[in-house]
C-alpha positions as a Markdown table, in Angstrom:
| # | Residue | x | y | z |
|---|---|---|---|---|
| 1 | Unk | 86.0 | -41.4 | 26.9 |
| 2 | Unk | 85.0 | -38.0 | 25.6 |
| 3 | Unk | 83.7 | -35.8 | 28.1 |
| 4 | Unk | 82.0 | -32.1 | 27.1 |
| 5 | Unk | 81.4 | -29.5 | 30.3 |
| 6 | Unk | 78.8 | -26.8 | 30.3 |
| 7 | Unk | 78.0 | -24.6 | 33.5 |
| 8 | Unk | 80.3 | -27.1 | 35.8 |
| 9 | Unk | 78.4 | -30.4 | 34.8 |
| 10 | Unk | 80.3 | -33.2 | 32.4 |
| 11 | Unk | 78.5 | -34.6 | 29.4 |
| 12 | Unk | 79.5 | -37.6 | 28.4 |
| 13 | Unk | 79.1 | -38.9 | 24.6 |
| 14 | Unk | 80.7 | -41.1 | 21.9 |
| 15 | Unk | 81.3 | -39.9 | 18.2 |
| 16 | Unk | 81.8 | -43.5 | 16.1 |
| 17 | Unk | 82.1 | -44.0 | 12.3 |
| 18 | Unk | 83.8 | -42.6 | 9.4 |
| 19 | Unk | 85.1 | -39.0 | 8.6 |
| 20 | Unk | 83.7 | -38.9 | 5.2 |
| 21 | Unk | 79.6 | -40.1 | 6.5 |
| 22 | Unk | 76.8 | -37.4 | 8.1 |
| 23 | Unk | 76.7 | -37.4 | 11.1 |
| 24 | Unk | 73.4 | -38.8 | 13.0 |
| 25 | Unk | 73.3 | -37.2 | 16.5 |
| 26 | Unk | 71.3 | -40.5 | 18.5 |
| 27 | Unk | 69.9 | -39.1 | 21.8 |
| 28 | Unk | 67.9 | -40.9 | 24.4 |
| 29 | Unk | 65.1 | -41.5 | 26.3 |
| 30 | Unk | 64.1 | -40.6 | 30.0 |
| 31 | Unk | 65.9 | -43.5 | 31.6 |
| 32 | Unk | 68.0 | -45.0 | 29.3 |
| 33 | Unk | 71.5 | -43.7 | 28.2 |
| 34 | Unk | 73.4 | -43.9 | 25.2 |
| 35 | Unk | 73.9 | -48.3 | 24.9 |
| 36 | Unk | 69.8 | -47.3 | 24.0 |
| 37 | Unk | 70.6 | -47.2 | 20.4 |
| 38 | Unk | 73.1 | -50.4 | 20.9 |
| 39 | Unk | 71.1 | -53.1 | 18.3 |
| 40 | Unk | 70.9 | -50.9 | 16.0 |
| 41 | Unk | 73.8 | -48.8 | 15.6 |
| 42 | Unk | 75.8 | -51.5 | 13.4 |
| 43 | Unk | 72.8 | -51.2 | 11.2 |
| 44 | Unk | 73.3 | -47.7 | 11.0 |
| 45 | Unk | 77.4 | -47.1 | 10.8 |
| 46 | Unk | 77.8 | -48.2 | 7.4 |
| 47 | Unk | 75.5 | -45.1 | 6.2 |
| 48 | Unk | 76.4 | -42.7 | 8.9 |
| 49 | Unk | 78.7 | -41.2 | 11.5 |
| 50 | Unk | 77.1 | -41.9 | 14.9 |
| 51 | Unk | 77.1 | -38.9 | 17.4 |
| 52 | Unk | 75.6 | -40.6 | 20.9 |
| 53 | Unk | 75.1 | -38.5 | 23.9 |
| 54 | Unk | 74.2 | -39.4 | 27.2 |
| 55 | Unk | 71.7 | -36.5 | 28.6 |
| 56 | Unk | 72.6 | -34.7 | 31.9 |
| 57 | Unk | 71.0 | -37.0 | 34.8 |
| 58 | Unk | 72.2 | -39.7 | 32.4 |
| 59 | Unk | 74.7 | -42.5 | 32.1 |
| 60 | Unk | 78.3 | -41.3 | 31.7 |
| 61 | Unk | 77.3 | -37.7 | 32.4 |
| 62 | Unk | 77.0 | -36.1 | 35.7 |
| 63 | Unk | 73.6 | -35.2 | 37.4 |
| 64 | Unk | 73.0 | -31.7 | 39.1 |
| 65 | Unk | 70.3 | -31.6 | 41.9 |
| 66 | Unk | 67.2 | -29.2 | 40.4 |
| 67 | Unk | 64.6 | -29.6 | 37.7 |
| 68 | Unk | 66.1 | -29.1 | 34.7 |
| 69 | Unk | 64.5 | -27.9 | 31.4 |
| 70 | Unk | 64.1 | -28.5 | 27.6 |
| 71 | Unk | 66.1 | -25.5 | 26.6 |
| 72 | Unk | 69.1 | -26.5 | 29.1 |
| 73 | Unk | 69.1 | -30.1 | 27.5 |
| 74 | Unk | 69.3 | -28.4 | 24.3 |
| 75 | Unk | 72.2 | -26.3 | 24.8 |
| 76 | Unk | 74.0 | -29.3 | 26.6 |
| 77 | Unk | 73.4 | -31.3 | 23.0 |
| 78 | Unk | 75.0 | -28.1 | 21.3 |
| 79 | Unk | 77.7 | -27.6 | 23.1 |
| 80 | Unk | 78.4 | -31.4 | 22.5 |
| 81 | Unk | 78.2 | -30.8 | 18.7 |
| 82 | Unk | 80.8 | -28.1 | 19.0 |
| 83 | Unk | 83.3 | -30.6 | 20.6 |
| 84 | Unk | 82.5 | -33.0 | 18.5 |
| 85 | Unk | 83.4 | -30.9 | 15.7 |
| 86 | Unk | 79.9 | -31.2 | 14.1 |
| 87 | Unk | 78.7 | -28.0 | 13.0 |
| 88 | Unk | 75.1 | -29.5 | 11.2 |
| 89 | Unk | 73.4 | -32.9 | 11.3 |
| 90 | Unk | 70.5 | -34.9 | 11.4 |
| 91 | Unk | 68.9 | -35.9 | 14.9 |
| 92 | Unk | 67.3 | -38.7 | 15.9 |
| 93 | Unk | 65.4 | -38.6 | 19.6 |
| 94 | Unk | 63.8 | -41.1 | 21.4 |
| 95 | Unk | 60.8 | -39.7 | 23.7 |
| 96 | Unk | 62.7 | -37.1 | 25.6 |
| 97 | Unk | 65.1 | -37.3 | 23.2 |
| 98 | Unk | 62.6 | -36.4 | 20.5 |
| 99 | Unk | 61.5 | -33.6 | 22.8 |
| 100 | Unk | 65.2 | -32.1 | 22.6 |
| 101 | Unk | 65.5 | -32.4 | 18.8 |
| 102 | Unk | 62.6 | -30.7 | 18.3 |
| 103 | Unk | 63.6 | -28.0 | 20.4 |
| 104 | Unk | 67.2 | -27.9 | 18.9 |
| 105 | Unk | 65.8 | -27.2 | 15.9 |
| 106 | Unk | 63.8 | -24.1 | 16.7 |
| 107 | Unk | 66.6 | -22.6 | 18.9 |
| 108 | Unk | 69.6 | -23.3 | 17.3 |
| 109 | Unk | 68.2 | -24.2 | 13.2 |
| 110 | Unk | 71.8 | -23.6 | 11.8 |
| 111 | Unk | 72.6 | -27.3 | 13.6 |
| 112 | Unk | 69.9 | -29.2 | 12.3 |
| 113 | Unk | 69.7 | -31.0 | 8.6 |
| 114 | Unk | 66.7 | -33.1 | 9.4 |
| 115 | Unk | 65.1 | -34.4 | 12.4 |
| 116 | Unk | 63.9 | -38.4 | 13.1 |
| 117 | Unk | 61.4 | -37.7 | 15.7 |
| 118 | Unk | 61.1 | -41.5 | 17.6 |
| 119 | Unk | 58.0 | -42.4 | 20.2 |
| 120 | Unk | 57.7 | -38.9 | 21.4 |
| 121 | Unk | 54.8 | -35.7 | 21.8 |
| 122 | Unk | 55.0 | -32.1 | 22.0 |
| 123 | Unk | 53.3 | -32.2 | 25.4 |
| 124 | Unk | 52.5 | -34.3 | 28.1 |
| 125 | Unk | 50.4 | -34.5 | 31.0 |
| 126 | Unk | 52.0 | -32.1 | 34.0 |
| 127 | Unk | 50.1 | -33.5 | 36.3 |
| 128 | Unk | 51.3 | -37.0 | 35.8 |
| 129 | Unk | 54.8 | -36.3 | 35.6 |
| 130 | Unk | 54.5 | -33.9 | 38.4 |
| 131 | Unk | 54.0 | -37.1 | 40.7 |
| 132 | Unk | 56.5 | -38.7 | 38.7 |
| 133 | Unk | 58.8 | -36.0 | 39.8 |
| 134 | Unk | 57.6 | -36.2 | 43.9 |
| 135 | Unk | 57.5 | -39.6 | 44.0 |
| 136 | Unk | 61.4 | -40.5 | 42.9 |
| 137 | Unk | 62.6 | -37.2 | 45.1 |
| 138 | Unk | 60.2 | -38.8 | 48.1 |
| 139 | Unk | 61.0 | -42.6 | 47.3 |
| 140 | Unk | 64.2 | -42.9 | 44.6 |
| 141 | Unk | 63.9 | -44.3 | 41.4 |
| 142 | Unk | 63.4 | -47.6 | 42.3 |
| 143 | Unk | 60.1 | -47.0 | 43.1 |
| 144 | Unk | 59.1 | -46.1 | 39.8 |
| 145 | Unk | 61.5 | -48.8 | 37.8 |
| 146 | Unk | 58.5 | -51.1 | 37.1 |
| 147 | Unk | 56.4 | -48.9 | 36.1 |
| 148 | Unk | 58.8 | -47.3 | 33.6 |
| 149 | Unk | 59.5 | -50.7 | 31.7 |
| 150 | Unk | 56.0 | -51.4 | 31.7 |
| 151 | Unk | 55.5 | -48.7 | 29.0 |
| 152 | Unk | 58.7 | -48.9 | 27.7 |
| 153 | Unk | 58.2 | -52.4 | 26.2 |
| 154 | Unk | 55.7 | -54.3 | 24.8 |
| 155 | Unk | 54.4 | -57.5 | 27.2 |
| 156 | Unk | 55.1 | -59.7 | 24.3 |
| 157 | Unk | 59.0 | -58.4 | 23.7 |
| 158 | Unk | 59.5 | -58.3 | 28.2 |
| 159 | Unk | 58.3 | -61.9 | 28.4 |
| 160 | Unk | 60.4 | -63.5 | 25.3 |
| 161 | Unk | 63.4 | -60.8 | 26.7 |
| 162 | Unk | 63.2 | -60.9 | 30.4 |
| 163 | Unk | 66.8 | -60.0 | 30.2 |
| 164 | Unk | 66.7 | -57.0 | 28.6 |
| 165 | Unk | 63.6 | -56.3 | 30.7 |
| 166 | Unk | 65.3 | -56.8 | 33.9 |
| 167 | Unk | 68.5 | -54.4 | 32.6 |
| 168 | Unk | 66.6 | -51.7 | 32.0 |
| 169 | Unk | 64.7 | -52.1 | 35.4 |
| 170 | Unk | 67.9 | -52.4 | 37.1 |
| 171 | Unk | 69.5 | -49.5 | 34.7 |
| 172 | Unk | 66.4 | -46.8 | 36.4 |
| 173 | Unk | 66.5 | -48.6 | 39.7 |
| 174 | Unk | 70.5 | -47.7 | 39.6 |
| 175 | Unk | 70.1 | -44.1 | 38.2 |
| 176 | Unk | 70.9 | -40.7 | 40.1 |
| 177 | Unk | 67.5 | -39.7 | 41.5 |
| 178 | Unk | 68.1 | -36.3 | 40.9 |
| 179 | Unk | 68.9 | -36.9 | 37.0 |
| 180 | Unk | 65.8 | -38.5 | 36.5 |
| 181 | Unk | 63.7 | -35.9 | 38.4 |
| 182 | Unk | 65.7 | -33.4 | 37.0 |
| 183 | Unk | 64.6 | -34.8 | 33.0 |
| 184 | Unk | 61.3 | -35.6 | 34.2 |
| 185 | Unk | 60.5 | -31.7 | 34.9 |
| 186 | Unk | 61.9 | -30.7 | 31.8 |
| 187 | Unk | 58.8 | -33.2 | 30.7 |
| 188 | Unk | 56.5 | -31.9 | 32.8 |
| 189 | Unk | 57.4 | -28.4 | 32.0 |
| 190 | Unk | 57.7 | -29.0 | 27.9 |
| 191 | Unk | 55.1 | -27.6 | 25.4 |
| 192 | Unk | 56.1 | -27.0 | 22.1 |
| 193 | Unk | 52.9 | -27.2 | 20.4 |
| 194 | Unk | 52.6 | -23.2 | 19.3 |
| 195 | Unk | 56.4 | -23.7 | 17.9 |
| 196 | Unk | 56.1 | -26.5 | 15.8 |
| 197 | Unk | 55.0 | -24.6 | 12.2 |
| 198 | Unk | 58.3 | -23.0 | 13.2 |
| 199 | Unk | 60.3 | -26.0 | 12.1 |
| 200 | Unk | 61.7 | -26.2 | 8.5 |
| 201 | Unk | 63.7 | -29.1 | 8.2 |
| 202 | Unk | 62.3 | -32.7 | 6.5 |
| 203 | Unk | 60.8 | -34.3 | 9.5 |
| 204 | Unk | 60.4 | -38.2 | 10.3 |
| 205 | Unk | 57.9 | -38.9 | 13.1 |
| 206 | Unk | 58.2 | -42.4 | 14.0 |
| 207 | Unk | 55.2 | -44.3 | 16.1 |
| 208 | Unk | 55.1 | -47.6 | 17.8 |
| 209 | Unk | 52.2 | -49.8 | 17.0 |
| 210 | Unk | 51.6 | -50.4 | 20.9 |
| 211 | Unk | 53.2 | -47.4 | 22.6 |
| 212 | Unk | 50.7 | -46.3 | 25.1 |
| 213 | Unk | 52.9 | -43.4 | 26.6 |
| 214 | Unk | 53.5 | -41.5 | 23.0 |
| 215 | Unk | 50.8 | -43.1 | 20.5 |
| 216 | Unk | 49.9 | -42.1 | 17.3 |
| 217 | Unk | 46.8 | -40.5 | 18.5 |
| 218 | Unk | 46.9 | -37.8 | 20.5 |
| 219 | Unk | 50.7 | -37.0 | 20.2 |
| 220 | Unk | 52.3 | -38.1 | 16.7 |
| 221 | Unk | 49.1 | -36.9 | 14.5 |
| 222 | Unk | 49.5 | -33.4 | 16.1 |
| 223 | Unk | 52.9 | -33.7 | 15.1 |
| 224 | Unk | 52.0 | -34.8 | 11.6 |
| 225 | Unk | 49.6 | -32.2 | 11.6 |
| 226 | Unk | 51.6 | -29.1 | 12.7 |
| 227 | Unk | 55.5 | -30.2 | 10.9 |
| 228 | Unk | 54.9 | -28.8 | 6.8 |
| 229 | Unk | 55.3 | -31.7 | 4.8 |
| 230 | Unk | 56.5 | -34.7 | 8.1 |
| 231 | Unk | 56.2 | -38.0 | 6.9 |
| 232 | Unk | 55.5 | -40.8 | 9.2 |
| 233 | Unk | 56.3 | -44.4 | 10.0 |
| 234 | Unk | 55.1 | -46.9 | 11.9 |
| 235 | Unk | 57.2 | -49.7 | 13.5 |
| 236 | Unk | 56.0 | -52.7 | 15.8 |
| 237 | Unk | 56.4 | -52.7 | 19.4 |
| 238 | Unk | 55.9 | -50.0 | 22.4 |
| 239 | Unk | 58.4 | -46.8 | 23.9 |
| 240 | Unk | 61.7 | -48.0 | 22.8 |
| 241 | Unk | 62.0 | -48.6 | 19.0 |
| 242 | Unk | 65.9 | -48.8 | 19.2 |
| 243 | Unk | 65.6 | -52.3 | 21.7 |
| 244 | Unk | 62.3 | -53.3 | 20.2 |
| 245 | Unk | 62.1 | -52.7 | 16.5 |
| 246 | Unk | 66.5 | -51.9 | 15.8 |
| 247 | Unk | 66.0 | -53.5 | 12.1 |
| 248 | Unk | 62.7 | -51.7 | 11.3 |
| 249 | Unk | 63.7 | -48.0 | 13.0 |
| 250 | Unk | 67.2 | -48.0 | 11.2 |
| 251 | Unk | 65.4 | -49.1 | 7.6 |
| 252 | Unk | 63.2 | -46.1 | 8.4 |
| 253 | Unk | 66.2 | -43.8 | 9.2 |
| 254 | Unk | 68.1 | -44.8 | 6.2 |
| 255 | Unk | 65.2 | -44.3 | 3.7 |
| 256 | Unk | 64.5 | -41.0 | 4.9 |
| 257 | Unk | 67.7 | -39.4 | 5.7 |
| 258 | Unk | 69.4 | -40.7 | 2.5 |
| 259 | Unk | 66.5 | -40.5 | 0.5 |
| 260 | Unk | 67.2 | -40.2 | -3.6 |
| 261 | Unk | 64.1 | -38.0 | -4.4 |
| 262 | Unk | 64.1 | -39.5 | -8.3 |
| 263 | Unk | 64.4 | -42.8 | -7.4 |
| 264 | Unk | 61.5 | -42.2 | -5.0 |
| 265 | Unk | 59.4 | -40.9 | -7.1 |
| 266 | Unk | 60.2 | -42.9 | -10.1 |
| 267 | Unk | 59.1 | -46.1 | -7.4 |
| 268 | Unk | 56.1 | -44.3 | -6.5 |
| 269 | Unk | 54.7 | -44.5 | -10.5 |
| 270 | Unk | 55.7 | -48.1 | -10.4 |
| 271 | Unk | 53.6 | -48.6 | -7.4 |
| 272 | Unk | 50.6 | -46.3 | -8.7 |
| 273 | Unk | 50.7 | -48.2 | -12.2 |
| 274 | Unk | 51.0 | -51.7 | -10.5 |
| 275 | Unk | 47.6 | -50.4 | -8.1 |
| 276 | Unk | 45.8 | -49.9 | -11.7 |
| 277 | Unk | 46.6 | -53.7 | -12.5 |
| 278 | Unk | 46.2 | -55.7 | -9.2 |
| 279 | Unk | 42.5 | -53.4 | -8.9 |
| 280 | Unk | 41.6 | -54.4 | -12.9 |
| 281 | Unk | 42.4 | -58.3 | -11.9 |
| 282 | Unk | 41.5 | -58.6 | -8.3 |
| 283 | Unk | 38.6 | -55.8 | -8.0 |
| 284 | Unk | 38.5 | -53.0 | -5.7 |
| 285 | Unk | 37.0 | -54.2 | -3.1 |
| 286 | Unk | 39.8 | -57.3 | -2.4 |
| 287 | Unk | 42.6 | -54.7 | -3.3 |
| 288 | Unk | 41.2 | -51.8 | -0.6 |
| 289 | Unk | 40.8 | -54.5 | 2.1 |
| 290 | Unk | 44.1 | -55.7 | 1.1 |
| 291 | Unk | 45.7 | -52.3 | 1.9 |
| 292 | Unk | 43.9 | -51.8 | 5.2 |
| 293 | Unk | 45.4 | -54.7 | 6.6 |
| 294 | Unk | 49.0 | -53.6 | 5.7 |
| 295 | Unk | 51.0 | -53.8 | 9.4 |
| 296 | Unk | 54.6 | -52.6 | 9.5 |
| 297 | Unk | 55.8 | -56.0 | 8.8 |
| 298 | Unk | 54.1 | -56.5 | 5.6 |
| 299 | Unk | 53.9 | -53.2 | 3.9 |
| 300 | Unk | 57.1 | -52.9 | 2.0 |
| 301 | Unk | 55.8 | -56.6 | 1.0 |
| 302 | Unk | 53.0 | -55.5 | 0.1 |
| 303 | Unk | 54.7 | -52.4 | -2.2 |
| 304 | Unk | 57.3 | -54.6 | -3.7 |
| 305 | Unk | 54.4 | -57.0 | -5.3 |
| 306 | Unk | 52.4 | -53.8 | -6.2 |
| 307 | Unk | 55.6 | -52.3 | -7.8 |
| 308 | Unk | 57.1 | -55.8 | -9.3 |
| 309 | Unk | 54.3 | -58.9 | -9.8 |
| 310 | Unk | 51.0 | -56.3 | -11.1 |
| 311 | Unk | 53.5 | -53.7 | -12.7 |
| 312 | Unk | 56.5 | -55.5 | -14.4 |
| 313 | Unk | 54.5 | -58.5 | -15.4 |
| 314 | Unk | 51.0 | -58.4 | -15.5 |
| 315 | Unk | 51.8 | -55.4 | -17.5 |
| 316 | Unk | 53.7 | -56.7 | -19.5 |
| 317 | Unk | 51.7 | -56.9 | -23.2 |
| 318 | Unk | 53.1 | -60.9 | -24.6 |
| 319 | Unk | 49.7 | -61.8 | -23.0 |
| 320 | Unk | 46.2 | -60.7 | -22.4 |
| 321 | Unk | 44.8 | -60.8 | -18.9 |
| 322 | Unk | 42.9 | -64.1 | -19.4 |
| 323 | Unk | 45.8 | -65.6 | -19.9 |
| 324 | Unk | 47.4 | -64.7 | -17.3 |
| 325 | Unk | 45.0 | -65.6 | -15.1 |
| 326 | Unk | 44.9 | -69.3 | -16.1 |
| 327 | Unk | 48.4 | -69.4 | -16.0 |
| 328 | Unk | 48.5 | -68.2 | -12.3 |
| 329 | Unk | 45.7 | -70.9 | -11.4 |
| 330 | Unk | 47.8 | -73.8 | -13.3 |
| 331 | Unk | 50.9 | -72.8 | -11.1 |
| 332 | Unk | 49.2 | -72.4 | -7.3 |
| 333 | Unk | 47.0 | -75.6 | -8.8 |
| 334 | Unk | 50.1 | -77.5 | -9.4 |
| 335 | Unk | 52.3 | -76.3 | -6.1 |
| 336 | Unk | 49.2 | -76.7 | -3.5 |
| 337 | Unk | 48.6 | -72.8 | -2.8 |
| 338 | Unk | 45.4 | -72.4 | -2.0 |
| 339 | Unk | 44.6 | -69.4 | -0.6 |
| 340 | Unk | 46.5 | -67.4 | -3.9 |
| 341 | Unk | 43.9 | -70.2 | -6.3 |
| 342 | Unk | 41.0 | -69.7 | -4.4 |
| 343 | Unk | 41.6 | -65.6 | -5.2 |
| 344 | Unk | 41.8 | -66.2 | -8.8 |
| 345 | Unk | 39.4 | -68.4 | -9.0 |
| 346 | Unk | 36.9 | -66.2 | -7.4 |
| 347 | Unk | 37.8 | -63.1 | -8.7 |
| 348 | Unk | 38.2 | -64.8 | -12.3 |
| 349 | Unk | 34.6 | -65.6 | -12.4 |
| 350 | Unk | 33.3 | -63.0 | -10.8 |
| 351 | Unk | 35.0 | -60.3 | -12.9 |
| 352 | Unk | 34.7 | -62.1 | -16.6 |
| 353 | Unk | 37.9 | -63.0 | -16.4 |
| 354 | Unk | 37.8 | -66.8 | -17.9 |
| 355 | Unk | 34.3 | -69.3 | -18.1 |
| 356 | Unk | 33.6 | -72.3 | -16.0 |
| 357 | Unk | 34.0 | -74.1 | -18.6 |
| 358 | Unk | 37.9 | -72.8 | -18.8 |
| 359 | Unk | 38.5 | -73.6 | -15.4 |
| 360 | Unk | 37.4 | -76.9 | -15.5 |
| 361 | Unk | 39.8 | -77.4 | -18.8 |
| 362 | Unk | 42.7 | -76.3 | -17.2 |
| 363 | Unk | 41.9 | -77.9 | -13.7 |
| 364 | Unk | 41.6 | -81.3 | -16.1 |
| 365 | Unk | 45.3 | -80.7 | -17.6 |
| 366 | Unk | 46.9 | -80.1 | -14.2 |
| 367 | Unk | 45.3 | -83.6 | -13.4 |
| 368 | Unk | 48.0 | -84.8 | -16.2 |
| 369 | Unk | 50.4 | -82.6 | -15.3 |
| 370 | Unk | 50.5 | -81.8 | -11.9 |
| 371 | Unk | 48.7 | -85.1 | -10.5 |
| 372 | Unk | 45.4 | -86.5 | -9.3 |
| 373 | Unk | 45.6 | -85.0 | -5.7 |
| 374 | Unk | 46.5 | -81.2 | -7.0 |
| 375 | Unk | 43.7 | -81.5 | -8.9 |
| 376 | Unk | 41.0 | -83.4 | -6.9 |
| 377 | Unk | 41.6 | -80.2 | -4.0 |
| 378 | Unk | 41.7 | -77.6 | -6.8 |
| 379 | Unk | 38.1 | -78.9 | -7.8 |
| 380 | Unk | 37.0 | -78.9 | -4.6 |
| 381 | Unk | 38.1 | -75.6 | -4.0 |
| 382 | Unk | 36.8 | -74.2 | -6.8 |
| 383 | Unk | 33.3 | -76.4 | -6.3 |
| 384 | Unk | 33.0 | -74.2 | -2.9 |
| 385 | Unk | 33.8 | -71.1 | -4.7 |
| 386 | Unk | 31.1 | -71.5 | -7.2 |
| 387 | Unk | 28.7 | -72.7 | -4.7 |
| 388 | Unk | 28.7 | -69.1 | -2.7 |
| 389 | Unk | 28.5 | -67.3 | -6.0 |
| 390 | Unk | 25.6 | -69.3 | -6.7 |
| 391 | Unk | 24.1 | -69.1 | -3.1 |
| 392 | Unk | 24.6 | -72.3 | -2.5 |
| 393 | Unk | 25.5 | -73.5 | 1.1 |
């Protein structure tokens, strides 16, 4: 175990990977220590070297009686670093652990290669976490332990993982008092709003589709807004990406931290081109509703067909659009996909893309070819199709 001391109080933290990767310095949320990051730190060592510290109040290390503050949890995660032997890296900070990245890089900038900013605001309300703060040094933590998972997960992930649930309740339940008052002033007490234009490394914020303590709105946009050139993801679930999202958050992490600007770029044409396509076939409307409905599970999807299927082959110049088009209704004809037919179809003959009279020919050969039944559906499909264009019922 590998233990740093500043001022008399022992930090404890955990350096894993190899020599040769950069290092990622993982820190934590109010509440949680270091096994936080534990689903998705096997996704992450075969890019990086994994720095985990467990703030003061937290875990391993020990947890001095007295509010405590943002610039005395920064210095703790420096002094750390120097142990550690890592003189510059990226940082990754969930919530309070965002709060102290973003902190580390205005005072100490030389450290800091980029920053993964993870569920987390450049203020909070005072007055809530001031009675956050009285009521665990009136009552203990246990007082507060339900509440605190209650925004840490999502209801769907607590009731399909009670287990994990009910460790992290137990975790807060179990946890110094005066640790978690002490990080919950530094909370209270936090405002880094005025400093954040200040910050001049590339910036990840990361949101959680149902966080309700740091949402998009109201903390991450003004984050967005005031970091030069941040870029932002989305992932599914509430406070704690790293139990609830571990696939998603280290995908995220990965892209941006060992991004290949060329090979970025060079994706983003593909994507633009493939948008010119899929909007000359499928119309503007279908491809901007399309879009809006992207969620965090289906937008690399969603790119990669953009990108691939209306870039690499419906711009590909062996065959005219028309063609294309008849092909695709032969194939989702033949294997039973409706919803992709009844697109074509109504985007087909809406747009001048092929006749009626085409349809019906090729819905007669897949008869031959594909059966009776593929075809009788893909008539009737059609049939309902045409009526609504017609205003029919």
């Amino acid at each position: 175990m590998a233990f740093t001391t500043r001022d008399g109080v022992r930090l404890y933290w955990r350096l894993d990977g190899a020599a040769e990767r950069p290092v990622l310095v993982l820190l934590n949320s109010i509440g949680t220590d270091m096994a936080l990051w534990d689903a998705a730190v096997p996704l992450l060592l075969p890019a990086f070297r994994l720095l985990r510290i467990d703030a003061r109040g937290h875990g391993g290390s020990d947890a001095p009686a007295g509010d405590y503050c943002l610039a005395m949890l920064v210095d703790d995660v420096a002094a750390v670093m120097a142990d550690a032997g890592v003189a510059r890296a990226a940082v990754a900070g969930v919530s309070l652990g965002g709060m102290v990245a973003m902190q580390l890089a205005l005072d100490h900038p030389e450290r800091v290669s980029a920053l993964a900013l993870v569920c987390t605001s450049a203020t909070m309300d005072p007055v809530a976490w001031t009675a956050r703060v009285d009521a665990v040094r009136a009552g203990g933590t246990e007082g507060i332990a339900e509440m605190a998972v209650a925004r840490f997960l999502s209801p769907t992930f607590a009731h399909a993982h009670p287990e994990i649930a009910d460790a992290l309740r137990d975790a807060i339940a179990r946890q110094e008092d005066a640790g978690y008052a002490g990080a919950a002033a530094a909370i209270r007490d936090m405002d880094l709003r005025a400093r954040l234009g200040e910050i001049a490394v590339p910036v990840l914020i990361v949101t959680g589709t149902q966080d309700v303590s740091t949402p998009l709105a109201g903390h991450g946009e003004h984050l967005l807004r005031a970091i030069a050139g941040a870029r932002h993801v989305e992932v599914a679930g509430a406070h704690l990406p790293p139990i609830e999202a571990p696939g998603a958050l280290a995908a995220a992490l990965r892209r941006f931290l060992l991004r290949d600007e060329p090979v970025e770029a060079a994706a983003e044409t593909l994507f633009e081109a493939g948008l010119v396509n899929r909007r000359h076939v499928l119309g503007d409307a279908w491809v901007d509703a399309s879009l809006a409905k992207r969620t965090p599970f289906t937008a690399d999807f969603q790119e990669m067909i953009t990108r691939i299927a209306w870039r690499e082959i419906w711009g590909r110049p062996g065959l005219d659009d028309r063609t294309r088009r008849l092909i695709v209704l032969a194939i989702t004809c033949a294997m039973g996909r409706w919803e992709e037919f009844a697109l074509h179809v109504r985007t087909g003959l809406t747009q001048g893309g092929f006749t009626r009279d085409e349809l019906k020919e090729v819905l007669m050969q897949a008869a031959i070819y594909a059966g009776m039944p593929a075809a009788n559906t893909a008539f009737a499909e059609a049939q309902k199709i045409i009526d609504v264009i017609d205003g029919g019922d």
